[in-house]
Gaussian input, Z-matrix of N, CA and C with variables (Angstrom, degrees):
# hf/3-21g

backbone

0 1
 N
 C     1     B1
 C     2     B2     1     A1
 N     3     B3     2     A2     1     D1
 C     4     B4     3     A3     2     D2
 C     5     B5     4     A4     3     D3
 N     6     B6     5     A5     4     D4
 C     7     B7     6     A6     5     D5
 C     8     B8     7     A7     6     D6
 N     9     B9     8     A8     7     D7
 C    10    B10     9     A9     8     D8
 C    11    B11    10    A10     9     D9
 N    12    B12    11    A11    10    D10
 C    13    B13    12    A12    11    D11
 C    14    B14    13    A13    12    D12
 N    15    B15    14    A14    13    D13
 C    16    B16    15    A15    14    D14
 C    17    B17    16    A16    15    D15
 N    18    B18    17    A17    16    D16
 C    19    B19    18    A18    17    D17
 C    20    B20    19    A19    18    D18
 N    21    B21    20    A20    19    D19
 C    22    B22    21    A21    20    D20
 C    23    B23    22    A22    21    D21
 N    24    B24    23    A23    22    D22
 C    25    B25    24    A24    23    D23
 C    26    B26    25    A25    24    D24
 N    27    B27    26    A26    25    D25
 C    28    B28    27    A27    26    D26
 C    29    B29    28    A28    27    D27
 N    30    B30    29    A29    28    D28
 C    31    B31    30    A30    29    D29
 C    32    B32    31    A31    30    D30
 N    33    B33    32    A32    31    D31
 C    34    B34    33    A33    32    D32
 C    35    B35    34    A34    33    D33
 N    36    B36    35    A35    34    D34
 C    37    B37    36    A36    35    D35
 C    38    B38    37    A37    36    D36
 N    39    B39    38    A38    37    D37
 C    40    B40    39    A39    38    D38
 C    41    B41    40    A40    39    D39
 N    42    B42    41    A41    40    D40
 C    43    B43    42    A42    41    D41
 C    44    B44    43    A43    42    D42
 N    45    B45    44    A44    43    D43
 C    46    B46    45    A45    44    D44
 C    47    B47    46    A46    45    D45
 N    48    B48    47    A47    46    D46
 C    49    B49    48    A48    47    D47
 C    50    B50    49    A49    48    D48
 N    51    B51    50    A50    49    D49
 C    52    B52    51    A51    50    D50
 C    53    B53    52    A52    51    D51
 N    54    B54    53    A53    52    D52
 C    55    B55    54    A54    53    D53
 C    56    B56    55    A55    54    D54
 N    57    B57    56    A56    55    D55
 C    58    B58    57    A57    56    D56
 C    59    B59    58    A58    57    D57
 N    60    B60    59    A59    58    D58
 C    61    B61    60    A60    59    D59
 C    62    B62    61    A61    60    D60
 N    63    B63    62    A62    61    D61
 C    64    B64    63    A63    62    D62
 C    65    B65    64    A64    63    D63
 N    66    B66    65    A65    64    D64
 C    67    B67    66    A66    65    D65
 C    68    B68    67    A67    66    D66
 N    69    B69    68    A68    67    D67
 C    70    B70    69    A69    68    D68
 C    71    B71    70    A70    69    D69
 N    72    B72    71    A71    70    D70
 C    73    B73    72    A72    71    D71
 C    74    B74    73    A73    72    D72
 N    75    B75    74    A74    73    D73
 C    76    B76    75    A75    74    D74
 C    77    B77    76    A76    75    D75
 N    78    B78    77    A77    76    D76
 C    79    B79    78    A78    77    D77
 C    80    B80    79    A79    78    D78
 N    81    B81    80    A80    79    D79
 C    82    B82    81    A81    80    D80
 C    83    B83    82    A82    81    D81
 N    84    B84    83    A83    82    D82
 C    85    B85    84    A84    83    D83
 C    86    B86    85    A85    84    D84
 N    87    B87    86    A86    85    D85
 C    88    B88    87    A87    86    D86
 C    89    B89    88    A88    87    D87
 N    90    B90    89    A89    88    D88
 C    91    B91    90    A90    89    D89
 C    92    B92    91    A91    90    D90
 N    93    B93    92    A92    91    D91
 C    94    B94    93    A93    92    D92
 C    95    B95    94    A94    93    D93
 N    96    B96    95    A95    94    D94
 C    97    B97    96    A96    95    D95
 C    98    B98    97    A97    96    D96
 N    99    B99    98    A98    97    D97
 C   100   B100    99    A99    98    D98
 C   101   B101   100   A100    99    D99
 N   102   B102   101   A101   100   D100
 C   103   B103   102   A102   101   D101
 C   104   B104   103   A103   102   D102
 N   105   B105   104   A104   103   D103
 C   106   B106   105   A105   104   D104
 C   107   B107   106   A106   105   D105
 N   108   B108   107   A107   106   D106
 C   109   B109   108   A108   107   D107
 C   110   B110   109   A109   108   D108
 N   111   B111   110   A110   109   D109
 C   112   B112   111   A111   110   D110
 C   113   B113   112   A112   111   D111
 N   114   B114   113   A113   112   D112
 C   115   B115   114   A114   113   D113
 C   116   B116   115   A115   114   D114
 N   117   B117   116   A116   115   D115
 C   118   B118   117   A117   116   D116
 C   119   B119   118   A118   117   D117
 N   120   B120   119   A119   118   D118
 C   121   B121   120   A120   119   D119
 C   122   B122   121   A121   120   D120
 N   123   B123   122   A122   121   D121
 C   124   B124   123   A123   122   D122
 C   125   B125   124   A124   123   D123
 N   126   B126   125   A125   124   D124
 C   127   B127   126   A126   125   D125
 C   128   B128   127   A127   126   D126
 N   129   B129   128   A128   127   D127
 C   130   B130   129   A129   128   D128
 C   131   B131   130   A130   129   D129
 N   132   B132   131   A131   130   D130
 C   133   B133   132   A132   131   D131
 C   134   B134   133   A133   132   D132
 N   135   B135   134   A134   133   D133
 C   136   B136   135   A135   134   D134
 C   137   B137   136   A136   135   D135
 N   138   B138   137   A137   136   D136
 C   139   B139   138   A138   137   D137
 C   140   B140   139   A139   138   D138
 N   141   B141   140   A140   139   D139
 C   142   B142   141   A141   140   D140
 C   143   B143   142   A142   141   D141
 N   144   B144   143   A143   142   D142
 C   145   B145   144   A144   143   D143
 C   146   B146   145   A145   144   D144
 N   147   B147   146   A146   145   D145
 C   148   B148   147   A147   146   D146
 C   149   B149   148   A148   147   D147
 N   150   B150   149   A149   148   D148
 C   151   B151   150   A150   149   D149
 C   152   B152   151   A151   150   D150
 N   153   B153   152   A152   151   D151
 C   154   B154   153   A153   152   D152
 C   155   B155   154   A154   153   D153
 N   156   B156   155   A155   154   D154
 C   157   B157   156   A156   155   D155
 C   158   B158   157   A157   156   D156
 N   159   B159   158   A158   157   D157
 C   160   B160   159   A159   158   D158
 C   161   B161   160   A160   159   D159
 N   162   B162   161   A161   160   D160
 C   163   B163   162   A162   161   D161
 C   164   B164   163   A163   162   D162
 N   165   B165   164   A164   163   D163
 C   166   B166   165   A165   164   D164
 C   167   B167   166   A166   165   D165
 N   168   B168   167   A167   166   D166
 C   169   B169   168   A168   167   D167
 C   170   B170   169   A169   168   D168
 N   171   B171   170   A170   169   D169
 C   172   B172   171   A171   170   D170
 C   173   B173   172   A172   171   D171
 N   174   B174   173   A173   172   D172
 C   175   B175   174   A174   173   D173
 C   176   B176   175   A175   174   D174
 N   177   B177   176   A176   175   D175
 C   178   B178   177   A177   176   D176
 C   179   B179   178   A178   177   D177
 N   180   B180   179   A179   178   D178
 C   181   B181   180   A180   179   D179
 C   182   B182   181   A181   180   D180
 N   183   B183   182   A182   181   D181
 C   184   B184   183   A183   182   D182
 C   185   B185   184   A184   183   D183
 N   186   B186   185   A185   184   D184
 C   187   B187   186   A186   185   D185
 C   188   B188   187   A187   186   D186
 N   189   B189   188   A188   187   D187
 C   190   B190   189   A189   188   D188
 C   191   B191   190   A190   189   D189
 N   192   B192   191   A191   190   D190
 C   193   B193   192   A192   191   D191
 C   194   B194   193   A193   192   D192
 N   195   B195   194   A194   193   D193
 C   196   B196   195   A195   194   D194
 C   197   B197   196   A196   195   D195
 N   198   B198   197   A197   196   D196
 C   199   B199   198   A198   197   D197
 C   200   B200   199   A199   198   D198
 N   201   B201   200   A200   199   D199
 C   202   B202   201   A201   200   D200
 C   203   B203   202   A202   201   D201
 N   204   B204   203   A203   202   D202
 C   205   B205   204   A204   203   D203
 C   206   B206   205   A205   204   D204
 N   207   B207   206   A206   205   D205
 C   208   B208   207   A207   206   D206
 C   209   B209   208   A208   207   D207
 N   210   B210   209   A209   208   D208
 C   211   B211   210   A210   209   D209
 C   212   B212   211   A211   210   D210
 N   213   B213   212   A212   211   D211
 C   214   B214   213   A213   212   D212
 C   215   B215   214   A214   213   D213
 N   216   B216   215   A215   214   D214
 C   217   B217   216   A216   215   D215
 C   218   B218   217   A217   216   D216
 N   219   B219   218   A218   217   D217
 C   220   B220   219   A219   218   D218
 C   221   B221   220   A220   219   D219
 N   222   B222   221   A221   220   D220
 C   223   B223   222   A222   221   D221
 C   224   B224   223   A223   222   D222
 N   225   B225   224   A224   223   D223
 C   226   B226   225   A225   224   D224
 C   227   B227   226   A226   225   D225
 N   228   B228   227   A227   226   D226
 C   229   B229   228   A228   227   D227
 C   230   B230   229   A229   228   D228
 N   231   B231   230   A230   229   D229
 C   232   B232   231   A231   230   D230
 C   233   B233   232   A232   231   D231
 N   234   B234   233   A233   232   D232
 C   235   B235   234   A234   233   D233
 C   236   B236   235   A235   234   D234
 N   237   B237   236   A236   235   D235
 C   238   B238   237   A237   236   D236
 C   239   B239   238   A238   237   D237
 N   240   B240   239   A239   238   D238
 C   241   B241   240   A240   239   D239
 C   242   B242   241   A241   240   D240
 N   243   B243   242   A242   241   D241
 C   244   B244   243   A243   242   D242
 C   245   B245   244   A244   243   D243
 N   246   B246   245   A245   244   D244
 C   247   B247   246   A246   245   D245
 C   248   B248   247   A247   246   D246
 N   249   B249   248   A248   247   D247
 C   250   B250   249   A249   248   D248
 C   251   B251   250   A250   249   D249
 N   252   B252   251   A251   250   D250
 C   253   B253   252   A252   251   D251
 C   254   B254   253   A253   252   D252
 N   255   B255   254   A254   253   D253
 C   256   B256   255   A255   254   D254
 C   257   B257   256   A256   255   D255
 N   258   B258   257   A257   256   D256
 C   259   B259   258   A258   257   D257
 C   260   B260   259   A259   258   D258

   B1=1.4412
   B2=1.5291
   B3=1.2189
   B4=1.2331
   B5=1.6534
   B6=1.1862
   B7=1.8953
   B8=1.5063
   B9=1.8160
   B10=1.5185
   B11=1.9921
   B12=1.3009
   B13=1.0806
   B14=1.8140
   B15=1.1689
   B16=1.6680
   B17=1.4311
   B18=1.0798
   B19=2.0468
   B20=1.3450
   B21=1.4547
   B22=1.3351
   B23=1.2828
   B24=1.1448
   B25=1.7784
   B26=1.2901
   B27=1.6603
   B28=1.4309
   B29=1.2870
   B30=1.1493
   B31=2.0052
   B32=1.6263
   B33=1.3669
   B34=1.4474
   B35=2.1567
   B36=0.9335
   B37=1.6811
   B38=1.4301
   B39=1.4017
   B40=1.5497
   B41=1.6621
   B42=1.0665
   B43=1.5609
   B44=1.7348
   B45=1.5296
   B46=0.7153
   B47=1.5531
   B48=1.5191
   B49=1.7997
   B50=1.4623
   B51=1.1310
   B52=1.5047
   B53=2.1838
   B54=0.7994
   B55=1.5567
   B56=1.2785
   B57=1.8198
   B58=1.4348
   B59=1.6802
   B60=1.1939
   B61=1.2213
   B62=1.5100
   B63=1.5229
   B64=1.3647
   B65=1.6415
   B66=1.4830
   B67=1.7486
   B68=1.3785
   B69=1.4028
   B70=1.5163
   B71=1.9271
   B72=1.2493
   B73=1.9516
   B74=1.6080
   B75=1.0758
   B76=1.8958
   B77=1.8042
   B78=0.9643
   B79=1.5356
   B80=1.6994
   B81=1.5295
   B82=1.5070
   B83=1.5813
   B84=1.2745
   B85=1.6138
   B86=1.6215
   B87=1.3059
   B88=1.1798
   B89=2.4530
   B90=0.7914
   B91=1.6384
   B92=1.1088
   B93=1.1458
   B94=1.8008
   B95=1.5622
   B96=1.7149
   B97=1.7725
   B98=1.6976
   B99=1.1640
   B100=1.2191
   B101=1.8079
   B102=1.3220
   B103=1.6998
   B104=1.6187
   B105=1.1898
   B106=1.2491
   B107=1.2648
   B108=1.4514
   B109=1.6932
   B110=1.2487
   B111=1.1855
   B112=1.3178
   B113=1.5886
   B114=1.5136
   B115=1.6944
   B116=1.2839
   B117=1.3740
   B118=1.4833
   B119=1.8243
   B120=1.3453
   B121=1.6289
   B122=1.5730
   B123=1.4880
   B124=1.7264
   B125=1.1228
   B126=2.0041
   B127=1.1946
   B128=1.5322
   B129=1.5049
   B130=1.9260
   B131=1.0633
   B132=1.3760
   B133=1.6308
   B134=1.5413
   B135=1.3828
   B136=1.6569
   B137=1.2392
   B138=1.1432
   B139=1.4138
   B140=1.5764
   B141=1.3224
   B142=1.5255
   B143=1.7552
   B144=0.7837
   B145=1.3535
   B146=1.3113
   B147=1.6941
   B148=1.4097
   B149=1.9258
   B150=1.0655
   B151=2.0097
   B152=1.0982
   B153=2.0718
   B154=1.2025
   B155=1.2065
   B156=1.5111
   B157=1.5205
   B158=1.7518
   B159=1.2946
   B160=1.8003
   B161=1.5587
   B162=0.8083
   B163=1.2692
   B164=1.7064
   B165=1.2863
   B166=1.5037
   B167=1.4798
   B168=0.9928
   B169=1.4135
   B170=1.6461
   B171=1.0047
   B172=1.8368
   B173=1.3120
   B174=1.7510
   B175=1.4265
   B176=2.0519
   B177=1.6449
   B178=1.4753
   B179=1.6756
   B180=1.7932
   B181=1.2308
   B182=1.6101
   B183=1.5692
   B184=2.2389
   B185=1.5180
   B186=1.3172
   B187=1.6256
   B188=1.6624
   B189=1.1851
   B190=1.9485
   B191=1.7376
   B192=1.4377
   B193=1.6824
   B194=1.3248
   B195=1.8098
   B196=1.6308
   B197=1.4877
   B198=1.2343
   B199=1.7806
   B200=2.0931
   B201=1.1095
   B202=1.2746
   B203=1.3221
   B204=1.2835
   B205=1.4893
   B206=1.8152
   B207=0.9381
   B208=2.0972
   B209=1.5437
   B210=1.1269
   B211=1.0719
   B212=1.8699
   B213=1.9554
   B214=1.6789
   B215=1.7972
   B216=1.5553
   B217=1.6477
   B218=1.4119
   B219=1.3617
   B220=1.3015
   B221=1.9787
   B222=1.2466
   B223=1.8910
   B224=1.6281
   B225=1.8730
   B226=1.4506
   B227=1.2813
   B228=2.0019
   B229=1.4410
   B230=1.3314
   B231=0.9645
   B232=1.2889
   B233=1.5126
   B234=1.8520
   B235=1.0170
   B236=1.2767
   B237=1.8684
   B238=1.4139
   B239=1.9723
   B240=1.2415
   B241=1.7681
   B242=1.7463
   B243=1.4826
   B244=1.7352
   B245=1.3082
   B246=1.4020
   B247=1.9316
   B248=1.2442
   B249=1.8863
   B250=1.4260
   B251=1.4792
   B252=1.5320
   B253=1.7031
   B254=1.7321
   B255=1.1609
   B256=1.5817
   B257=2.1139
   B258=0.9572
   B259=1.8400
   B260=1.9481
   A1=110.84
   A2=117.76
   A3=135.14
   A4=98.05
   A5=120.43
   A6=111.44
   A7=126.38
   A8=94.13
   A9=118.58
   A10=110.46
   A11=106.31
   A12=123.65
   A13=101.12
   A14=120.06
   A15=109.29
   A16=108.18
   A17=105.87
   A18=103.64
   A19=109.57
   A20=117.63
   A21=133.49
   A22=122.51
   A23=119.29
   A24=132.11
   A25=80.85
   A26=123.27
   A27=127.08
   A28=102.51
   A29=144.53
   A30=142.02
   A31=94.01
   A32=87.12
   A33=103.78
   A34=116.37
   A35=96.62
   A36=83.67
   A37=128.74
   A38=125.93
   A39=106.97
   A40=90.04
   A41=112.81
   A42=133.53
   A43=108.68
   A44=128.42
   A45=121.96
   A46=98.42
   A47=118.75
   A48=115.13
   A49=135.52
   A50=155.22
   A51=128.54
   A52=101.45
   A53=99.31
   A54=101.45
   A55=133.27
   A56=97.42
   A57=105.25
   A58=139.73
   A59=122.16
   A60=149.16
   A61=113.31
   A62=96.34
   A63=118.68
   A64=147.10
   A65=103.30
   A66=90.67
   A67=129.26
   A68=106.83
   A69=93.46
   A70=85.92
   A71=104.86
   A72=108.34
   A73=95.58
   A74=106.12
   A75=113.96
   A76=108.58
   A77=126.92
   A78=124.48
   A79=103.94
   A80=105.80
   A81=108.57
   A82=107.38
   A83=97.58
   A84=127.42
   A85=99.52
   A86=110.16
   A87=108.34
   A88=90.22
   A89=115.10
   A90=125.44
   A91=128.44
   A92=123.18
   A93=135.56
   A94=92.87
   A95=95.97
   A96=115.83
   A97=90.35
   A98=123.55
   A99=99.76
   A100=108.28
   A101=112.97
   A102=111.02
   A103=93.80
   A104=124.05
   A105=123.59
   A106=102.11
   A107=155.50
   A108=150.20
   A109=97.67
   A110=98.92
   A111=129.15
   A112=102.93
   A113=100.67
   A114=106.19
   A115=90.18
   A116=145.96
   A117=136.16
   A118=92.22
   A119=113.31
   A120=109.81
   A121=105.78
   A122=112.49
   A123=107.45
   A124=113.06
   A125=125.65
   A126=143.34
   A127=102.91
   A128=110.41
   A129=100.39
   A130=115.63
   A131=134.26
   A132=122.04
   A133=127.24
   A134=95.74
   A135=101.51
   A136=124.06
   A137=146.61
   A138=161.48
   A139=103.95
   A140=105.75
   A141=108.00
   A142=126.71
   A143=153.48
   A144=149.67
   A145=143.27
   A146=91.10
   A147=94.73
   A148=132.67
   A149=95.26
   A150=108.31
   A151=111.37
   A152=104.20
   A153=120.87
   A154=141.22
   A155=114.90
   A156=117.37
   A157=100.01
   A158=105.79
   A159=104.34
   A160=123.53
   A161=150.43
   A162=158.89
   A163=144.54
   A164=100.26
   A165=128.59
   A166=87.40
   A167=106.86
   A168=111.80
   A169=124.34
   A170=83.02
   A171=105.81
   A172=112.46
   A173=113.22
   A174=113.43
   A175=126.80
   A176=76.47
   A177=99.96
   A178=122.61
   A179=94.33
   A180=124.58
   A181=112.03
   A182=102.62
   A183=90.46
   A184=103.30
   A185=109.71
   A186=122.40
   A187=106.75
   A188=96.76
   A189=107.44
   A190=95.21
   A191=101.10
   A192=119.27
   A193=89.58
   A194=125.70
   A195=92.06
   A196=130.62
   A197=119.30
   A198=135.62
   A199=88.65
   A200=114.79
   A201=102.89
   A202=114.08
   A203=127.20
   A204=130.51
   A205=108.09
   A206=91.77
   A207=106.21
   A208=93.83
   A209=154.67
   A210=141.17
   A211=132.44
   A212=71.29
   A213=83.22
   A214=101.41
   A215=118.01
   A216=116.59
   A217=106.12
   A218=128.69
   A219=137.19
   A220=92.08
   A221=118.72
   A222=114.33
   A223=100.44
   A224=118.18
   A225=104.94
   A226=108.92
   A227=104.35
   A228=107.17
   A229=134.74
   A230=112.14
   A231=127.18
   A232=117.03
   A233=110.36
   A234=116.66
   A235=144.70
   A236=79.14
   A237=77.62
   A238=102.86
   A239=109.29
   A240=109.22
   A241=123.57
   A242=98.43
   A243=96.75
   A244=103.16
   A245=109.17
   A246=123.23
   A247=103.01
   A248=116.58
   A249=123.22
   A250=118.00
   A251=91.63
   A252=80.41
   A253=113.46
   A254=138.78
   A255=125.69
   A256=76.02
   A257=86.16
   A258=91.22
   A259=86.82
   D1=-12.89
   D2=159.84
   D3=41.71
   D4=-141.88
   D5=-168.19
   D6=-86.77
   D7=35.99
   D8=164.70
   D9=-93.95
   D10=-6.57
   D11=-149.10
   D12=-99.82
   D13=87.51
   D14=-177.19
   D15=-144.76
   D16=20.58
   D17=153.48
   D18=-162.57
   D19=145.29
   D20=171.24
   D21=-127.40
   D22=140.53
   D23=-166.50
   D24=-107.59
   D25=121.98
   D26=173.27
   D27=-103.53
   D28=94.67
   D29=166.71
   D30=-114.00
   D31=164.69
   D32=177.36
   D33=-142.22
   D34=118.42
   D35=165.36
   D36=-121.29
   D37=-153.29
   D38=-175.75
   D39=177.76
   D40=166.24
   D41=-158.82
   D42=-125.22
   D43=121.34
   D44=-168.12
   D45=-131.12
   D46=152.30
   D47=149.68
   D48=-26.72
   D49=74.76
   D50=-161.09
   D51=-119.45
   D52=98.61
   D53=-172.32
   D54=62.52
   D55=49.80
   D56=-154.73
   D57=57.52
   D58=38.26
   D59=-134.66
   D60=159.81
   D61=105.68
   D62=160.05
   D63=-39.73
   D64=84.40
   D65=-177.49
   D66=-106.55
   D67=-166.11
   D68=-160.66
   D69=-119.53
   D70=151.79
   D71=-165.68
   D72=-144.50
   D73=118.13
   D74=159.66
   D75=-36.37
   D76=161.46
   D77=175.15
   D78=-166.08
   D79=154.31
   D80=173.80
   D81=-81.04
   D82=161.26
   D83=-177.64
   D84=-29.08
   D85=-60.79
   D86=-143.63
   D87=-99.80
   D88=34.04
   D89=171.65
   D90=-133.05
   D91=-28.49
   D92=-165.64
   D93=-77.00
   D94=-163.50
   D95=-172.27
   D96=-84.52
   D97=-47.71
   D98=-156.25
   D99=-69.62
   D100=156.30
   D101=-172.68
   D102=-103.95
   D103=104.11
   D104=166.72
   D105=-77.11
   D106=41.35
   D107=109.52
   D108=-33.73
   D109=-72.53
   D110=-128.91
   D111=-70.67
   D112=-32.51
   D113=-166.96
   D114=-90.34
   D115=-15.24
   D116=-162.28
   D117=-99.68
   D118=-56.04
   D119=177.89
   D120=-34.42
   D121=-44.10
   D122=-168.56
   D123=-104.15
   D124=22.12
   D125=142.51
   D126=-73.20
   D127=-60.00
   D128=176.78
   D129=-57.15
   D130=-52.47
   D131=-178.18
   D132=-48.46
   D133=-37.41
   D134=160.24
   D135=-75.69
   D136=-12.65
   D137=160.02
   D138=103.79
   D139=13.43
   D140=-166.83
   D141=-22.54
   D142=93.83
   D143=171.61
   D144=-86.91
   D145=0.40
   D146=173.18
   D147=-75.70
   D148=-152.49
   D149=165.93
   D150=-100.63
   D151=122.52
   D152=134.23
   D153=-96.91
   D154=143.38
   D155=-145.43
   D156=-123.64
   D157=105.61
   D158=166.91
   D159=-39.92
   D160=112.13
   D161=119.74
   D162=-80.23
   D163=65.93
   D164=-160.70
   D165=-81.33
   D166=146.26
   D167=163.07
   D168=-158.66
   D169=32.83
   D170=159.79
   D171=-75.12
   D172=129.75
   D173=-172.04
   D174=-97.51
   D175=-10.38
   D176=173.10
   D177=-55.28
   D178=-42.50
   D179=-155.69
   D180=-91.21
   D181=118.43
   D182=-173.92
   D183=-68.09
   D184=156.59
   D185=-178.95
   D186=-50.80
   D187=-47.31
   D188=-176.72
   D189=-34.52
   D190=-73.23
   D191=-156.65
   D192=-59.54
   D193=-59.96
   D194=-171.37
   D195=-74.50
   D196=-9.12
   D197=169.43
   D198=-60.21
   D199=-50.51
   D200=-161.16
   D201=-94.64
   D202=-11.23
   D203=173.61
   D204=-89.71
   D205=-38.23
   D206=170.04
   D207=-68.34
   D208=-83.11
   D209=158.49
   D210=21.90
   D211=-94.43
   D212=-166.14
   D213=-66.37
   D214=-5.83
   D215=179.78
   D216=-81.21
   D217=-48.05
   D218=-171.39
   D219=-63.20
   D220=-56.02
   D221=-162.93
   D222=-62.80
   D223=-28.95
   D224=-172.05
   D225=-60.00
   D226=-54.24
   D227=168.69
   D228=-34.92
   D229=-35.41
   D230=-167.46
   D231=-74.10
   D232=-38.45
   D233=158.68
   D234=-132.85
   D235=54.76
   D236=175.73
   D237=-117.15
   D238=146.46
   D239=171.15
   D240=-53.63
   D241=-13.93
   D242=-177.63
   D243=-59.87
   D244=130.76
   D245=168.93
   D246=-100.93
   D247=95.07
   D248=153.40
   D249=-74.59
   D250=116.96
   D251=169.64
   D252=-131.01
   D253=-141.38
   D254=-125.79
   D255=-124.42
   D256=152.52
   D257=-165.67
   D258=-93.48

């Protein structure tokens, strides 16, 4: 999408056992299927510069903690030099 590309809704979910039977569960940034390494490494290579936007939607979790745990996960990524990429 190259410099069509200027906002991202970052959520994450994940699939767990629930009575022998597979469900589907909200999850934070940094737990679910999607690998936010991986998607932020191939945000830097593109020079990406736009907005990312929390969208937690775990009901367990108060807005404060996920605004601030989505946060401080997206800025480590952000600066840190490790290049995750796709196994």
């Amino acid at each position: 999408m190259g410099e069509y590309l200027a906002y991202i809704h970052c959520k994450n979910s994940m699939y767990r056992q629930e009575n022998g039977k597979w469900a589907h569960a909200w999850a934070g940034l940094e737990e679910g299927v999607a690998d936010y390494g991986e998607i932020m490494t191939a945000l830097k290579d593109i020079g990406f510069k736009g907005y990312l936007s929390i969208e937690d939607l775990r009901s367990k979790v108060t807005p404060e903690d996920k605004v601030a745990r989505g946060i401080a996960y997206l800025k480590q990524l952000r600066q840190s030099a490790e290049r995750v990429m796709p196994i």
